[in-house]
C-alpha positions as CSV (number, residue, x, y, z in Angstrom):
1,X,0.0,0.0,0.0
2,X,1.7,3.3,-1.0
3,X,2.1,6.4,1.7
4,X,0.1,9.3,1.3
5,X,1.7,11.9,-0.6
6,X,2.6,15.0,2.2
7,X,0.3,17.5,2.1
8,X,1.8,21.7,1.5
9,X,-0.2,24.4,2.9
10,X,-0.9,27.5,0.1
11,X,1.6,29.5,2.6
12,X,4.5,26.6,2.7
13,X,3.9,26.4,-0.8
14,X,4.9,29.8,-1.8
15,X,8.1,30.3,0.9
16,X,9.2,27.4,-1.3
17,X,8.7,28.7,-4.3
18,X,10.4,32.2,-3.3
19,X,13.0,29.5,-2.0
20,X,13.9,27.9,-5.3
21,X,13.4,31.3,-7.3
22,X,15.9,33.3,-5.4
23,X,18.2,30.5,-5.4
24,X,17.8,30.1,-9.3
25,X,17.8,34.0,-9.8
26,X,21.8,33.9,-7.7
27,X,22.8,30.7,-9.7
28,X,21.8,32.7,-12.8
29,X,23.9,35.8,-12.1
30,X,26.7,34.1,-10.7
31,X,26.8,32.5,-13.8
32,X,26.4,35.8,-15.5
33,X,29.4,37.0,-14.2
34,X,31.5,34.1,-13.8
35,X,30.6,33.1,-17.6
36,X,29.5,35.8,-19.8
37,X,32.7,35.8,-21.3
38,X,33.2,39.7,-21.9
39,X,35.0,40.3,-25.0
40,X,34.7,44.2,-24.3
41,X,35.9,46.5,-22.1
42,X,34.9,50.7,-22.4
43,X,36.3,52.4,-19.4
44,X,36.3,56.4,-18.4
45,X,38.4,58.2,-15.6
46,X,38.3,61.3,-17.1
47,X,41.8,61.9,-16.4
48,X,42.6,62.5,-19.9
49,X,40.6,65.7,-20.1
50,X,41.3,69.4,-18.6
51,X,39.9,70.8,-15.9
52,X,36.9,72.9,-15.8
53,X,36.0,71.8,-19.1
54,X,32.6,69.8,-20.7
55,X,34.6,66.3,-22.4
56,X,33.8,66.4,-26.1
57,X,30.8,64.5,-27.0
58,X,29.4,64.2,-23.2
59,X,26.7,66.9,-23.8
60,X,25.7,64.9,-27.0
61,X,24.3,62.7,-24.5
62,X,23.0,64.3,-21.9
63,X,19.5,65.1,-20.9
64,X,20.2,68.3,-19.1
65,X,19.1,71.9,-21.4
66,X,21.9,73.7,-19.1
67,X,25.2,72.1,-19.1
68,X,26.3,71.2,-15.7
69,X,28.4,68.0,-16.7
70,X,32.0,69.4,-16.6
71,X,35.7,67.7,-15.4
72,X,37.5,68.6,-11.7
73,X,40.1,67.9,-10.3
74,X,40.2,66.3,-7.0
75,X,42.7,65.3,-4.7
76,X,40.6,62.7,-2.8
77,X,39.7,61.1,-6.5
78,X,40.0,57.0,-6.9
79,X,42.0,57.9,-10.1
80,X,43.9,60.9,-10.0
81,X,43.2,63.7,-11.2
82,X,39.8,64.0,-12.5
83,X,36.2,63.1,-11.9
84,X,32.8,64.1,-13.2
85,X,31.2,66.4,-11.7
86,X,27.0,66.8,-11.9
87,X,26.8,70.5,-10.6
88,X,23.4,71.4,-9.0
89,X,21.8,74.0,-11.1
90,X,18.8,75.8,-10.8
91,X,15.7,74.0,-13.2
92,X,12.9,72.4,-12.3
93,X,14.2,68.8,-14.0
94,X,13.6,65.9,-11.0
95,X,16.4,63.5,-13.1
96,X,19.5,64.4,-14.7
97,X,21.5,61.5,-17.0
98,X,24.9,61.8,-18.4
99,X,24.8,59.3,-21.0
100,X,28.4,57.6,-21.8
101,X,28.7,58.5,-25.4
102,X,28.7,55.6,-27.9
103,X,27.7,53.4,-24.9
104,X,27.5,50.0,-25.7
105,X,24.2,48.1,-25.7
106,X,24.4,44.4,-24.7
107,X,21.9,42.5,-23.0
108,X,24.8,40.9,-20.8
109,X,27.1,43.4,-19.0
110,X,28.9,43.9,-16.2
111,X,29.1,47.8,-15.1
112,X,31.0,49.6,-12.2
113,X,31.7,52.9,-11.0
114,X,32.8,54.8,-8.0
115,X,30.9,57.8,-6.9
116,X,30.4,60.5,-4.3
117,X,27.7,62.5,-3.1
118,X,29.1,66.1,-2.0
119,X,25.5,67.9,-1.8
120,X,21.9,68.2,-1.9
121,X,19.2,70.7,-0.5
122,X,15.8,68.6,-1.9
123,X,17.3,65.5,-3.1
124,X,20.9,63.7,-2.1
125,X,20.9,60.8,-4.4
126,X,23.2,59.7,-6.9
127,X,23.3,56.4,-9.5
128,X,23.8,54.2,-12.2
129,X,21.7,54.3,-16.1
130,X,20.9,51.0,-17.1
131,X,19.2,49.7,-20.4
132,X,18.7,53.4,-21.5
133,X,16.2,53.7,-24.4
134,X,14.7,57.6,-23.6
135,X,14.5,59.4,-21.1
136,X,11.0,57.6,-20.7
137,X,12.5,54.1,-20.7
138,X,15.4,53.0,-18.5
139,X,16.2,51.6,-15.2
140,X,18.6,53.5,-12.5
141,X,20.4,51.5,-9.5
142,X,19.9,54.6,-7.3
143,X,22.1,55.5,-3.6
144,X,20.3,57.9,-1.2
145,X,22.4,59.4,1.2
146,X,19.8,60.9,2.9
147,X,17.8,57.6,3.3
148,X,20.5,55.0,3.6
149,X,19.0,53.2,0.6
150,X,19.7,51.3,-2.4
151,X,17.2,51.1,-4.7
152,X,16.6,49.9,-8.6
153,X,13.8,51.9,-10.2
154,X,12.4,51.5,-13.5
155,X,11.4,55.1,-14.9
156,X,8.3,54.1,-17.0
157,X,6.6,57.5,-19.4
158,X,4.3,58.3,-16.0
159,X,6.6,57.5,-13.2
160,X,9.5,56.4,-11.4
161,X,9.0,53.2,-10.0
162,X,11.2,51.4,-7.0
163,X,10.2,48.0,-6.9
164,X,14.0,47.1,-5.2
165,X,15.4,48.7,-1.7
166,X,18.0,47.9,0.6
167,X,19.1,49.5,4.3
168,X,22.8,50.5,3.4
169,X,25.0,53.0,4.5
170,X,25.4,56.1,1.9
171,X,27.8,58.1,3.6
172,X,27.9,61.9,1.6
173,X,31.3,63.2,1.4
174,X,32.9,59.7,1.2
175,X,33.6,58.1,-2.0
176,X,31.5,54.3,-2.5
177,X,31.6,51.5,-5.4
178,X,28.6,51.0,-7.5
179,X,28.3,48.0,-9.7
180,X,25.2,46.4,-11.7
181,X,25.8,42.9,-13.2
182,X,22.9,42.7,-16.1
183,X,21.9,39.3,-17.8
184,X,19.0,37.5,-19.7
185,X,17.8,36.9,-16.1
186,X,17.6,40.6,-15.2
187,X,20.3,43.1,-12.9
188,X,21.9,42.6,-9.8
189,X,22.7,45.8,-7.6
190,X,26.0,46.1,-5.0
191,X,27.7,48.7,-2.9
192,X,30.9,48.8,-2.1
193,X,31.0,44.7,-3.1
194,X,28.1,43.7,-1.2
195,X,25.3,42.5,-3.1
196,X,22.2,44.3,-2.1
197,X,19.6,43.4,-4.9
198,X,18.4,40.8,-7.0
199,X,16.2,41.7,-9.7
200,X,14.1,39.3,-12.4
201,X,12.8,42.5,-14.4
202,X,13.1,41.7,-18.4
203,X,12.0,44.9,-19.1
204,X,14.2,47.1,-21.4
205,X,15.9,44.6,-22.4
206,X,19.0,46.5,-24.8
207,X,20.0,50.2,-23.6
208,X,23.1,52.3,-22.7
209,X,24.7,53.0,-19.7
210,X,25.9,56.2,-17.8
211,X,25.2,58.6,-14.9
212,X,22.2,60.0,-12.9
213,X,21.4,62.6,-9.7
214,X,18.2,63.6,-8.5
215,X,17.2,67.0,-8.3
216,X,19.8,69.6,-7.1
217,X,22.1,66.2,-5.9
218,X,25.7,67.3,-6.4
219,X,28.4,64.4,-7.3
220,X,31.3,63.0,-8.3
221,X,31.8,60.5,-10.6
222,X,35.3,58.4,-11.5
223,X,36.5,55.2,-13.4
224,X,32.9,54.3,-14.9
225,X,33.5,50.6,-16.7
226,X,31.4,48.6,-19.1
227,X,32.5,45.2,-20.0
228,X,30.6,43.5,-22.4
């Protein structure tokens, strides 16, 4: 006589699911980066370009009507001299994006940057442009400083939406490491090495990379680096 198969509550039955899909989403990036097999590498430290100065082809691809995008120099920089600085100006814009000009596009990247964020009166938040299509279609991996957050948002045409957050410590003034590892199976968010967020999103599937601040943010940016 065979044994009754066990019986799963509706409840037990989903904390297993969740088990199994987490665990399939972290074998799939792992594999993502461990695999992937980048053939490309496009990397900016800005050290190549002159101080108080907008690098050719930068406002090309920025969103911004008022340039605010320019090199400084800055002792305290990962990679001496330069970074990019987003200078708070005075517009009514919630997002600014600093494209990376001739950004690639694959659906499998691996993308890193360090970045600090020196001020803020409204906003202090500072992040990463993933699968950019228009300024209507992208996703950011975002750092608040002022809420000790990390969050992935998709900006959709009516809103900004932030469907990923983690508790982390932003600390303004103090330069961190941003990285996004993007695959078929959707992006993966970490600070300073420690990953933070998983996501399964297939949205947006292709887009380019580059910089974003909210509001009247201020920030540096240094050694920004797609492989692909």
């Amino acid at each position: 006589m065979s044994k009754p198969k066990p019986h799963f509550s509706k409840k037990k039955r989903l904390v297993i699911f969740a088990i199994i899909t987490i665990a399939g989403i972290s074998f799939a990036y792992y594999n993502a980066q461990i695999n992937s097999g980048y053939h490309h590498v496009r990397m900016l430290d800005f050290d190549s370009y002159q101080n108080g100065t907008i690098p050719q082809g930068f406002s090309d691809v920025s969103t911004d009507k008022i340039p605010s995008w320019i090199i400084k120099s800055d002792s305290s920089a990962p990679s001496k001299p330069n970074v990019l600085e987003k200078i708070p100006v005075n517009d009514t814009e919630d997002y600014h994006i600093q494209l990376i000009p001739d950004s690639p596009t694959s659906d499998t990247a691996n993308v890193t940057m360090s970045f600090k964020i020196v001020s803020g009166e409204n906003a202090k938040s500072a992040g990463m442009i993933l699968r950019f299509i228009d300024e209507k279609h992208y996703f950011v991996l975002m750092a608040d400083s002022a809420n000790n957050r990390l969050s992935l948002c998709k900006q959709t045409p009516e809103y900004l939406i932030c469907n990923y957050d983690k508790t982390v410590t932003i600390d303004p003034g103090q330069w961190h490491t941003m990285k996004a590892i993007i695959s078929s199976q959707g992006i993966a968010g970490f600070i300073d090495d420690q990953l933070l967020i998983r996501s399964n999103d297939h949205n947006y599937v292709n887009g380019a990379v580059g910089m974003w601040t909210k509001k009247d943010t201020g920030a540096y940016f240094d050694d920004f680096k797609v492989e692909y």
